[in-house]
N, C-alpha and C positions, 0 to 999 in steps of 0.2 A: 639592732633589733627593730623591727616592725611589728606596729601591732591593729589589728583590725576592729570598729566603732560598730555596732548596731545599737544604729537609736532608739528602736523600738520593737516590739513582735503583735504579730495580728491575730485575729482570733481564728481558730481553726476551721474553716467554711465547706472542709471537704474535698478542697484543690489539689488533686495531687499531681498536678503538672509541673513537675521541677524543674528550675532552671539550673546551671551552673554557675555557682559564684564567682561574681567577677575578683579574682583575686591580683591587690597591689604589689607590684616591687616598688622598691625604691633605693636609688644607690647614688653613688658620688657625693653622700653626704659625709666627711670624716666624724668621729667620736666625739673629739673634739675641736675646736679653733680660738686660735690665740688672736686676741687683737689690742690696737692700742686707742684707747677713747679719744674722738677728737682730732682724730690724726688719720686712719685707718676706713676704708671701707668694707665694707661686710658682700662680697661677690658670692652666691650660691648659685649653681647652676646644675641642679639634679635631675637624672633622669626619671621618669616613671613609665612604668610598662604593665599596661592590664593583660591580663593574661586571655581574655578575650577577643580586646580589641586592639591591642598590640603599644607601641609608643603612645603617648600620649602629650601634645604639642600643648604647649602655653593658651593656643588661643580654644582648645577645646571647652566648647559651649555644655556641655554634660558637667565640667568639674569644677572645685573650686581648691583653691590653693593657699594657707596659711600659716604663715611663721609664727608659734606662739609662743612667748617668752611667758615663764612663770603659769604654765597650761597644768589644772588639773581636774581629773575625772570625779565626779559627783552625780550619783544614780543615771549614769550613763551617758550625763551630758558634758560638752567641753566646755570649761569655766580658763576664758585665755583673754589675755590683753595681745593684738597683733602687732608686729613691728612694723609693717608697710599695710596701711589700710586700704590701699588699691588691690593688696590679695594677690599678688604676683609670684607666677611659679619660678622665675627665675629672680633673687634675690640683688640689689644693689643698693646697700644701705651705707649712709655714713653713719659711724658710730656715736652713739651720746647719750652713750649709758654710765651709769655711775660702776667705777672699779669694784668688779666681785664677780664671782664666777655665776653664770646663768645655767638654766636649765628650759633650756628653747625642744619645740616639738615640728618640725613641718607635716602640717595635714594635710591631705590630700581627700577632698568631701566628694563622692560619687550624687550629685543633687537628685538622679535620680528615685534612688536607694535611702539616700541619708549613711551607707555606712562611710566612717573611715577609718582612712590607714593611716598611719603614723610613725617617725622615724625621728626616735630620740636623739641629742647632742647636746653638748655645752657648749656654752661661748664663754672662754675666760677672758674678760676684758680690764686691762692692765691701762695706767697712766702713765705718763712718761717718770715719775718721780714712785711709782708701785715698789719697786726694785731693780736693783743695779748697782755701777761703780756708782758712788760717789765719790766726787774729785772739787778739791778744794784749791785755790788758786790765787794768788796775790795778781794785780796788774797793773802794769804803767810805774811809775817813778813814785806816785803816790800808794801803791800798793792795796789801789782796791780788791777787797774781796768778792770773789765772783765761785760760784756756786753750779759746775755743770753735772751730768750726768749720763752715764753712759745706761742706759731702758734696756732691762734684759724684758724683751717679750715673749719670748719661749726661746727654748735649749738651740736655734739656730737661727735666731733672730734676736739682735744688738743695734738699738736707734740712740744716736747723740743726739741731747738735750741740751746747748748750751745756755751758759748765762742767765738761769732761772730766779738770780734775786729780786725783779718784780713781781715776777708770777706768785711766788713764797713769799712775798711782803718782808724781805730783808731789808732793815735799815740800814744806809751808805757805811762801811766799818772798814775798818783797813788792816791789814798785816795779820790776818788770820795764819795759825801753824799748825793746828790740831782740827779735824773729823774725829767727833768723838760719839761713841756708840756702845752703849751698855746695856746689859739685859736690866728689863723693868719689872717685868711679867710675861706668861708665856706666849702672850702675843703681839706684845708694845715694848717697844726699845726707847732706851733716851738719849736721843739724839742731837747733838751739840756742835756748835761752830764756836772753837777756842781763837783770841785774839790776843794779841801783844798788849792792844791799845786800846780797846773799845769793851773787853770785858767777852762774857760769854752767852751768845742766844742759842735758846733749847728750841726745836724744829719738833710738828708733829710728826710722829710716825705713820701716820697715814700720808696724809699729803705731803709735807714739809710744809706748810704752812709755819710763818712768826709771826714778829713784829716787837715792838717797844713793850708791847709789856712782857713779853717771852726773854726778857732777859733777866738771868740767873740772881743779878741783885736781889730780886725780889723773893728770892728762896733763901736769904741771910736773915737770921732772927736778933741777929748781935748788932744795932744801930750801928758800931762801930768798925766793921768788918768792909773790907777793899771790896768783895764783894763782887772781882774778875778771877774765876775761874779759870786757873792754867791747865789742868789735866782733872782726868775723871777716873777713879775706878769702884768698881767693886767685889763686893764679897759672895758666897753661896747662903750668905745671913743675910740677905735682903737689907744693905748697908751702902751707901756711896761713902768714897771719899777723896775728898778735893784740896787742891792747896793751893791759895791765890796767890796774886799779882804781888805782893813783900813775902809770901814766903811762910805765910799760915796756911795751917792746916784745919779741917773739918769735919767731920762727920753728919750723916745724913740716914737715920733709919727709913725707909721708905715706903715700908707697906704698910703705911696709916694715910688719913685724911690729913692733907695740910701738910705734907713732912718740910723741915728746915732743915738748916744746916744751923748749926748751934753758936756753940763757943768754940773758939781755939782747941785741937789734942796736941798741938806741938811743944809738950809739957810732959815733965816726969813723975807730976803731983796730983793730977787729976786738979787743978786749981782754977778750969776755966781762963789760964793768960797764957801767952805766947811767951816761951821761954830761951827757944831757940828760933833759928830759921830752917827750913825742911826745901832740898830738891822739888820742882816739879816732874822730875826724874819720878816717881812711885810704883809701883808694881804689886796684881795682884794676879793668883791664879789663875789660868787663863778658862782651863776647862768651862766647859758648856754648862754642866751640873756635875755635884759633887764633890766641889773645890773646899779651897781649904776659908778660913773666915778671918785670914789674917793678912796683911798686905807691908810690902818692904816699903822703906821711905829714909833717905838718906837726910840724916843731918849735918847740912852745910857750914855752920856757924862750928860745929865741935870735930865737924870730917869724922862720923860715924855713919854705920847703918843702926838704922829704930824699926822698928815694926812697929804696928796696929794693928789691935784686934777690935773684933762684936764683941768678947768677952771681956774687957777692958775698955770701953772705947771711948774714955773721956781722956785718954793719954798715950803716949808712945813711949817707949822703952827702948833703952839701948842695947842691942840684940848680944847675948850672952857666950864668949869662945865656949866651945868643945873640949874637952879634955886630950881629943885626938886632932885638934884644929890644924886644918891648909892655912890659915891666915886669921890674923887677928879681925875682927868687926868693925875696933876704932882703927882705921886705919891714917887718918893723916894727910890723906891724899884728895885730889879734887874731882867730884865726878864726873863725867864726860857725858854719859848715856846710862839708863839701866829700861830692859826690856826684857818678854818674858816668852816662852818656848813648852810646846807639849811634850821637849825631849823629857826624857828621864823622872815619866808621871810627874811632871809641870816644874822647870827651872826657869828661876830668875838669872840674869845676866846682867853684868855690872862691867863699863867698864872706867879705871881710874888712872889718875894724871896726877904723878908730882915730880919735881926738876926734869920737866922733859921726857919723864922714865914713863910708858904705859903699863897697866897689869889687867889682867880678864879676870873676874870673878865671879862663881856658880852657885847656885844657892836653891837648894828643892825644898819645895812645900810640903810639907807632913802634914795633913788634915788631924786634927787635933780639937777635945774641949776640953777646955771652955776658952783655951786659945793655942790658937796655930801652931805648931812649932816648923821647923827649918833645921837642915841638914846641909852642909857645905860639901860641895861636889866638885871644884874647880879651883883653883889660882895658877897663872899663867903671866910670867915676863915675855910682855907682846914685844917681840922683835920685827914684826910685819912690816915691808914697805911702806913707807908713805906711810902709817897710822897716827902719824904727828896732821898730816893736811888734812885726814878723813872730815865728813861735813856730816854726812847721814851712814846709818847700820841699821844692818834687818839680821834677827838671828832664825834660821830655819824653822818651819814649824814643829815637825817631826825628827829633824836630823841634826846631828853635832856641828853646824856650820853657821859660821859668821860672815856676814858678805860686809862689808866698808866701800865708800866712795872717797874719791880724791880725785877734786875735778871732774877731768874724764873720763877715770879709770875706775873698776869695778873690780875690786878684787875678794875672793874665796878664802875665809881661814879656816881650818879643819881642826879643830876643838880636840880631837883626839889624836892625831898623828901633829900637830905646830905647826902644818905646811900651809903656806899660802901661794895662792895661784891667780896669776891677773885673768879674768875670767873675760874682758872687752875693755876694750877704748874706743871710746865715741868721738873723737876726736873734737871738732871744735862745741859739740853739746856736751853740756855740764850735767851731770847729774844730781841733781837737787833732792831725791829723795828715793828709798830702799825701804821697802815692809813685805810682810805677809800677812796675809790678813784673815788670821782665824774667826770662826765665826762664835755667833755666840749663841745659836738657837740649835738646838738637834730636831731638823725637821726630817720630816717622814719622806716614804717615797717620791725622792727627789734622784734622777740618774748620778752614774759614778763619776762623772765630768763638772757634776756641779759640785761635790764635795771636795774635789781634788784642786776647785780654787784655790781652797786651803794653803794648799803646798807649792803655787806658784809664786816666782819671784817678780814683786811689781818693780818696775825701774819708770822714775820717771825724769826726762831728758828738756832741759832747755838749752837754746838756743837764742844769743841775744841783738844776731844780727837779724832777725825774722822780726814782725811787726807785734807790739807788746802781746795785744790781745789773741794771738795765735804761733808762740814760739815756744809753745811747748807740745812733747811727743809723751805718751807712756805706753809701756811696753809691760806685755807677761811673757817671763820665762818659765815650762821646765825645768826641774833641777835633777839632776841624775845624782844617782849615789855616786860612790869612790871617784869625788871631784872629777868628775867626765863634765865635758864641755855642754855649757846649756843651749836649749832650744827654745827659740823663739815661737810664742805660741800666736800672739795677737798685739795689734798694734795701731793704738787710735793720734789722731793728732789734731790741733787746732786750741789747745786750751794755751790760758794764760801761765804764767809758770808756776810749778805745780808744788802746793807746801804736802798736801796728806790726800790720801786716797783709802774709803773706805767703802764696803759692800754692806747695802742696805738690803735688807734679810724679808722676806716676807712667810713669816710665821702664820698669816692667815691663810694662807693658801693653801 
């Protein structure tokens, strides 16, 4: 759209010698443009054409030419801050604006007239750390943690960001295993770097910025509490919950000022003490909204499953058989993995280990108050190759399928038919890690290709005769229904080797 300025009108003297308004085009401006601050130049290069006088070159002496960021009309005059104050028709700017979408005007001033024309656009200007993969990475023999990122800058443009722990004031930590990423609010996630050894620092969701005091210790209200966050999840009741470094567990109400994480719930009494030890295994609904307010969590010391609820939440309970039960709850057995899936309106997946024997176990959310209940969907004696070597599993986001690694090898179980299928061997790269990565914001007019991340299978592949700091590959697959062969969609390389990979979401946008 173009639009035409008259700064003023004259008073009527009787002239009626009319001229023809000189009217502007202006074109080769797009709607919008994506760029990346700091990194990126800003090239315009538009035509304008008076319908009078025809083209109209840069160096003509009649015009004037301005890029107006944040331009608005007030009794007819243009109130604009400009981004190149030499006033140049043809634009070459480096960017060094702060990340957020603009609202720029290029005017085009007739000096002789005073009117002008006008040719609206936005500039959405993104950071390297705005949105994208994030890829979390151990490196070298010591296992530093190193923090890169793959910059989505629009739907066809992908900049790698490596090794940002200066830039984000990460303290040196080593042996990170968990990206961890939970909805906070509807426009702020909390976002988290899980460690073996060093505990867990929350990153801002705008920048990534940390530091020393961004560590999660500091959200323990209980002087006595380990106070290293191995896993994070939460509820559609505005609830975290966490279970550290020996194997407590906690809760975290969070839509107050100040929230903590309390006392011990890995209790049957509500007593405030740690009674058992609890999996960092945990599982809650995955849904976007409308999930359920309760969350699985395996009790390791007794080889049960417990839940936790918002409606109960100073305690865990030991989850109750069915009158029509696939499998008993206490089961006896060791946990392996438990992970969660939007098949069958949101299942849990468990899988478990004793004398060597595997078994698969299914578990769907019933949204329920004043607590959750759960419905048993699954038990299954895993026969699958290799399922003894497996190292990492990703269960489909939408579909009945289980992928496992071992080693090199990538293999398919089919949840519903038993069949397993080696899907690839990579021969001398290892594959270190399997997910999907559902998201956790339902944003708006975002195209079909970005929702359907969702449903791609991440693999990520090292290699350890390659140099530490770049001997890892990751990959997005495709996954077709009726176990058909995947498709390789995209494929970045150069990172260290890779523990978790997650997609930081930009809900402001």
């Amino acid at each position: 759209m173009v639009l035409l300025l008259l700064h003023s009108c004259h008073k009527d003297l009787g002239n009626y010698d009319y001229k023809e308004i000189n009217e502007i085009e202006i074109s080769d401006i797009p709607d919008q443009i994506n760029v990346l601050s700091n990194v990126d130049t800003l090239v315009i290069k538009p035509k304008v054409v008076s319908k009078t006088e025809g083209e109209i070159a840069s160096n003509n002496e009649h015009y004037q030419f301005t890029y107006a960021i944040s331009g608005e009309l007030e009794t007819g005059e243009m109130n604009y801050h400009a981004i190149d104050s030499t006033y140049p028709k043809d634009l070459n700017y480096v960017i060094k604006l702060e990340p957020k979408v603009y609202d720029i005007n290029f005017i085009v001033t007739d000096k002789r007239t005073g009117v002008q024309t006008l040719k609206p656009f936005k500039l959405n200007v993104t950071s390297a750390v705005t949105e994208g993969w994030m890829v979390l990475s151990n490196e070298g023999p010591n296992q530093r943690v190193r923090l890169d990122m793959l910059s989505v800058i629009s739907p066809t443009r992908t900049v790698q960001a490596t090794d940002l722990g200066n830039l984000i004031g990460l303290p040196p930590i080593t042996k990170g295993h968990t990206l961890s990423y939970v909805y906070s609010n509807f426009i702020t996630a909390k976002i988290s770097i899980l460690t073996a050894s060093d505990g867990c620092y929350n990153l801002n969701h705008k920048d990534l910025l940390t530091g020393p005091a961004n560590h999660m210790k500091f959200e323990f209200g209980n002087v006595n509490a380990n106070g290293m966050p191995q896993v994070m999840q939460r509820t559609a009741t505005n609830y975290y919950l966490t279970v550290d470094g020996i194997g407590d567990a906690y809760s975290q109400y969070y839509n107050v000022a100040g929230p903590i994480f309390e006392f011990p719930v890995n209790n049957t009494q509500g007593d405030k003490k740690s009674a058992f030890k609890v999996s960092r295994f945990i599982v809650a609904d995955p849904k976007p909204s409308g999930g359920s307010n309760s969350i699985i969590g395996y009790d390791i010391s007794n080889k049960r499953f417990v839940d936790w609820s918002s409606g109960r939440r100073d305690r865990m309970l030991p989850m109750e058989n069915p009158t029509d039960k696939l499998f008993d709850y206490a089961t006896g057995k060791n946990l392996v993995v438990m992970d969660a899936s939007l098949y069958g309106n949101s299942t849990a997946y468990a899988i478990l280990e004793k004398d060597g024997a595997y078994s698969l176990y299914g578990m769907r959310f019933i949204r329920a108050n004043p607590v959750g209940r759960f419905e048993q969907s699954n038990y299954d004696v895993l026969t699958a190759p290799e399922i003894a070597n497996a190292t990492t599993f990703a269960f489909h986001s939408t579909l009945p399928y289980m992928f496992y690694a071992a080693g090199s090898k990538l293999y398919q179980y089919d949840i519903v038919t038993k069949q397993t299928k080696l899907m690839k061997d990579f021969g001398a790269q290892v594959i270190t890690k399997l997910k999907f990565n559902i998201f956790k914001f339902t944003i708006r007019n975002r195209p079909k290709e970005y929702y359907d991340q969702q449903y791609d299978l991440i693999v990520a592949l090292n290699d350890d005769k390659l140099p530490a700091n770049a001997s890892a590959t990751l990959q997005f697959y495709s996954v077709p229904p009726l176990n058909a062969d995947l498709t390789l969609i995209k494929e970045y390389k150069g990172f260290a080797k890779i523990a978790d990979v997650t997609y930081k979401e930009a809900p402001t946008f």
